[in-house]
Structures are given as structure tokens and as C-alpha cells.
C-alpha positions in Angstrom: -46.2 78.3 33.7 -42.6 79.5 34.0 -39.4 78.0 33.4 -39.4 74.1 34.6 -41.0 74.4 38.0 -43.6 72.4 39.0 -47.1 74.4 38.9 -50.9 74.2 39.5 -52.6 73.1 36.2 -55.9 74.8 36.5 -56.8 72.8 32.6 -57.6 70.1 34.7 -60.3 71.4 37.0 -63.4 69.5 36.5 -67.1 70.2 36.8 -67.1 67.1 39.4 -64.3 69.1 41.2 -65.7 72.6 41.0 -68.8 70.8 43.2 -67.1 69.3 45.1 -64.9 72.6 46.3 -68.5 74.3 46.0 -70.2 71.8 48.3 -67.3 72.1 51.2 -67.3 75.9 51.1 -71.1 76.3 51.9 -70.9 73.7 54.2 -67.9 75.3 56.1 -69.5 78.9 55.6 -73.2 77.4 57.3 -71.1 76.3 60.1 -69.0 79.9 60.6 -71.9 81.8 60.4 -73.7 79.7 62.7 -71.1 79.8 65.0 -71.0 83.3 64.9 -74.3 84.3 65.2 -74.8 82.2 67.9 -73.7 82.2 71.8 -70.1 80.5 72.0 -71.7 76.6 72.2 -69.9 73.9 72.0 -71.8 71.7 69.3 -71.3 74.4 67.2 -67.5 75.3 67.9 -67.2 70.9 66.9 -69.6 71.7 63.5 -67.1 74.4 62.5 -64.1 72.4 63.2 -65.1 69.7 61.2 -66.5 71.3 58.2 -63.3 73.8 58.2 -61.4 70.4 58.1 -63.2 68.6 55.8 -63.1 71.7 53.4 -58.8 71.5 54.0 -59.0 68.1 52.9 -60.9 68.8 49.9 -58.6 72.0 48.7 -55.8 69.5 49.3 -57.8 66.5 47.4 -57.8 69.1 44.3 -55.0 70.7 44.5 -53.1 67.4 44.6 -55.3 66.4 41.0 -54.1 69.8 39.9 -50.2 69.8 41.0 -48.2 69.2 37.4 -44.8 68.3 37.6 -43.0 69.3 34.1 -41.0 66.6 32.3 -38.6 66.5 30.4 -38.7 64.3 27.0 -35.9 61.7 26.2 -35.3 58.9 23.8 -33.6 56.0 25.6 -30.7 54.5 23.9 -29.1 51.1 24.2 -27.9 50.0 27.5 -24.1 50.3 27.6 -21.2 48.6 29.9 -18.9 51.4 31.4 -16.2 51.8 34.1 -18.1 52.9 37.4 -15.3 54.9 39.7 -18.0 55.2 42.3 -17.8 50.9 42.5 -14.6 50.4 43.1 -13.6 48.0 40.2 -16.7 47.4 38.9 -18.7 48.0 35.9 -21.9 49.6 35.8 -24.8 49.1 33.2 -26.2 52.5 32.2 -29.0 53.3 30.1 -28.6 56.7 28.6 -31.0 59.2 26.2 -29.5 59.6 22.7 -30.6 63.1 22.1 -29.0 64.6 25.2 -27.1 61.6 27.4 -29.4 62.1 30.5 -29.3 58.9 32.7 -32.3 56.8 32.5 -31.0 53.8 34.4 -28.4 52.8 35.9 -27.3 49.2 38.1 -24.1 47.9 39.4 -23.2 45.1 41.5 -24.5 45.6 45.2 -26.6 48.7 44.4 -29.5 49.4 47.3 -32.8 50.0 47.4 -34.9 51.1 50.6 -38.2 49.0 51.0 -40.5 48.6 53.4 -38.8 45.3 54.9 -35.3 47.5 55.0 -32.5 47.7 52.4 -32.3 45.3 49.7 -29.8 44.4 46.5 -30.8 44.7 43.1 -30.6 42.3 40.3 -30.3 43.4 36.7 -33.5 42.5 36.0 -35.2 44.2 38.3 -34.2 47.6 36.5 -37.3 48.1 34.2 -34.9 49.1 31.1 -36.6 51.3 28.5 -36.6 49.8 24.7 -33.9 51.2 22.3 -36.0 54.5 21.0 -39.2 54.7 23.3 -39.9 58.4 24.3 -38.9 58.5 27.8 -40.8 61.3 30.3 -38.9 62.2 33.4 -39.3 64.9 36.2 -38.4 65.6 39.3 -39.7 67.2 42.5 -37.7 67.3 45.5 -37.8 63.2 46.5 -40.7 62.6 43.8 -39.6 61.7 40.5 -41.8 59.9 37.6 -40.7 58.4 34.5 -43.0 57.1 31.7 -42.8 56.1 28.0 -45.1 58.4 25.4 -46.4 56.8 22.5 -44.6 58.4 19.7 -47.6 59.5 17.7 -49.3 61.0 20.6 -48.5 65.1 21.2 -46.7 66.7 24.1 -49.0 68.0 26.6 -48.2 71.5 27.9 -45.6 69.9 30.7 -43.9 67.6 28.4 -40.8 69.2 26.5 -37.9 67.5 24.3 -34.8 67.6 25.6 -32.4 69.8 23.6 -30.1 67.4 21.9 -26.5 67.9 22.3 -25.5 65.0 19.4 -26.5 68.1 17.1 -24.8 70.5 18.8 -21.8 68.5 18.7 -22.1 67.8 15.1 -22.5 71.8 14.2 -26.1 71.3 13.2 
């Protein structure tokens, strides 16, 4: 892995999956050799077709299992009132990592959401607010993004990593 770009976690290939990816590739190679060695037929042009596409699906069925998306480790902080110069007047209620100030949440009066019934307004309370102090993961990938809490005894896995904490730089520590 390099830098903070998402990557294939080969760690996480599994013996089920290894058989899986083994039984598609004989089954597509069977059909291509078949086809091949054969007059052009159609039965067999279908048979390749089908196993070529049910051996895509299954490189894509893995690879998706294996696709890691780094994160990086906050710790969420109280949630604060502050002017919001996007809103006009209004106030917003942010929710902010102490270690580095990284938005965690955020709501404000009329602020949208896209479902699948259309737009719709959310409350306060719909905003799943973090707990003073709970190790917060979040990442980004294009228009993916996952947040989760870590238990604070458990250890960062390889695509977890702290987020650098400017409260000490700013103190001269």
C-alpha cells in the first residue's frame, strides 16, 4: 500500500475464495478449449459466453471482498453551536475531531438529503452524533464514504491510521 489510496487487500483472500476463483477458471478454460477445438457451433459459442461471464462476476465478487478503502482515525469531540455563513443567518451544529478538527457531522436548519422517495429535510436527531471521545474511522472514495467507531482497546488494522493532531502542534509539543 502507498500513501492513502484505496488498494486491493490480498490479506483477505480466503481458501473459500481461492475455490471459488479456481472453480470459474476451469470452468471458463473447459468451455474455450472446447470452443476451439471444435467447428464454430453455436451451443458451444453460448457455453463460452456464459462461463466467461460467470468467471467476470466472480473476479468482481472477490475483488469487491478485497477492495480496502484506508481511513483515517479521529476522536469526536463535543458537538458545538457555530455561525454557518453558508445558511444565511443560521447556526449550524458541528461535531468536530479533537486531535485534528476534521468534520464528523454537521446539521443546520433545512439541510437535504436525497432518498429514494426524492429530497428530504433533516432533523437533529436524525444525525447519528458520535459520543464525546469514541474513536471515529472515516474514508473516502470518490461518492463512497464510511464512518465507524473502533473500540478503543482493539488495534489499528493496516488501513486504519490516527490522524496527526494539530492541538499538539499548536501547543509546540
Amino acid at each position: 500500500m502507498s500513501g492513502f489510496e484505496p488498494f486491493f487487500d490480498y490479506d483477505k483472500l480466503t481458501q473459500e475464495m481461492t475455490e471459488v476463483l479456481h472453480h470459474a477458471a476451469t470452468r471458463f478454460n473447459l468451455a474455450r478449449d472446447t470452443f476451439i477445438r471444435n467447428p464454430p457451433n453455436t451451443r458451444l459459442c453460448i457455453d463460452l459466453l456464459r462461463a466467461e461471464r460467470a468467471f467476470d462476476r466472480t473476479i468482481d465478487e472477490v475483488s469487491r471482498e478485497l477492495w480496502t478503502l484506508p481511513v483515517m482515525v479521529h476522536v469526536a469531540g463535543q458537538r458545538e453551536t457555530e455561525v454557518c455563513e453558508d445558511c444565511g443567518e443560521g447556526e449550524r451544529i458541528i461535531q468536530r475531531c479533537k486531535r485534528c478538527g476534521s468534520t464528523l457531522h454537521l446539521w443546520h436548519e433545512h439541510l437535504m438529503v436525497l432518498t429514494p422517495e426524492g429530497p428530504a429535510e433533516l432533523e437533529e436527531d436524525d444525525i447519528p452524533w458520535w459520543e464525546e471521545d469514541t474513536l471515529v474511522a472515516k474514508g473516502t472514495d470518490g461518492p463512497r464514504m464510511t464512518m465507524y467507531s473502533i473500540h478503543p482497546d482493539r488495534r489499528l488494522e493496516k488501513h486504519e491510521m490516527e490522524c496527526v493532531s494539530l492541538v499538539d502542534i499548536g501547543d509546540g509539543n
